[in-house]
N, C-alpha and C positions, 0 to 999 in steps of 0.2 A: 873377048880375047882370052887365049889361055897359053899358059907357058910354064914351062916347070927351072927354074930358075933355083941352084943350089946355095946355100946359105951358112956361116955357123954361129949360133950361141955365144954370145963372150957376155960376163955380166947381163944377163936375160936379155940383150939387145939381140938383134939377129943384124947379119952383117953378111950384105948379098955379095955373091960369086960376079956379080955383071952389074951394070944401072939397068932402070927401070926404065921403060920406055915413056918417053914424055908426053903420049895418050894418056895416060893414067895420074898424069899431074890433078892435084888435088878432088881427084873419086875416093872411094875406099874399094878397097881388093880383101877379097877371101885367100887365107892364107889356110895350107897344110900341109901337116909336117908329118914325112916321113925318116924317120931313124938311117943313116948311112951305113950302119951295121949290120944291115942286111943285105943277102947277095946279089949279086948284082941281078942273077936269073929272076930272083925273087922281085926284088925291084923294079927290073923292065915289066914283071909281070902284070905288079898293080900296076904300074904307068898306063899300060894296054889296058887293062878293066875300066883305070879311071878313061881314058882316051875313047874307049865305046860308051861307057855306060854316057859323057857328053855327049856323045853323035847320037843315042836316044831321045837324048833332052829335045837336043835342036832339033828334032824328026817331029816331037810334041809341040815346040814351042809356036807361036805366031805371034803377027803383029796386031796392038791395039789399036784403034783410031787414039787420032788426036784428044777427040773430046770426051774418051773414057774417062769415066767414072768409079 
């Protein structure tokens, strides 16, 4: 699952824009963080790089059997 969901800082906590969807109830999620002071053009840009460079991933990835080791 992926989603870019906006957030801010208060006292080092991070304090989401939305809730989290309750698939991801007790996993852990990678979290990164991009600066909001940057422009917007700038920001959709990485969005798009990040947004391909995962649609490579998934091109590489597959599935393991069950009883991989």
């Amino acid at each position: 699952m992926r989603q870019i969901i906006q957030a801010t800082c208060t006292n080092g906590e991070l304090i989401l824009s939305e809730k989290l969807s309750s698939e991801l109830e007790g996993k852990t999620i990678q979290i990164m963080i991009l600066e909001t002071s940057e422009s917007a053009q700038t920001r959709d840009f990485q969005e798009s790089k990040i947004q391909k460079f995962l649609a490579r991933v998934n091109n590489y990835s597959f599935p393991l059997s069950p009883d991989y080791k």
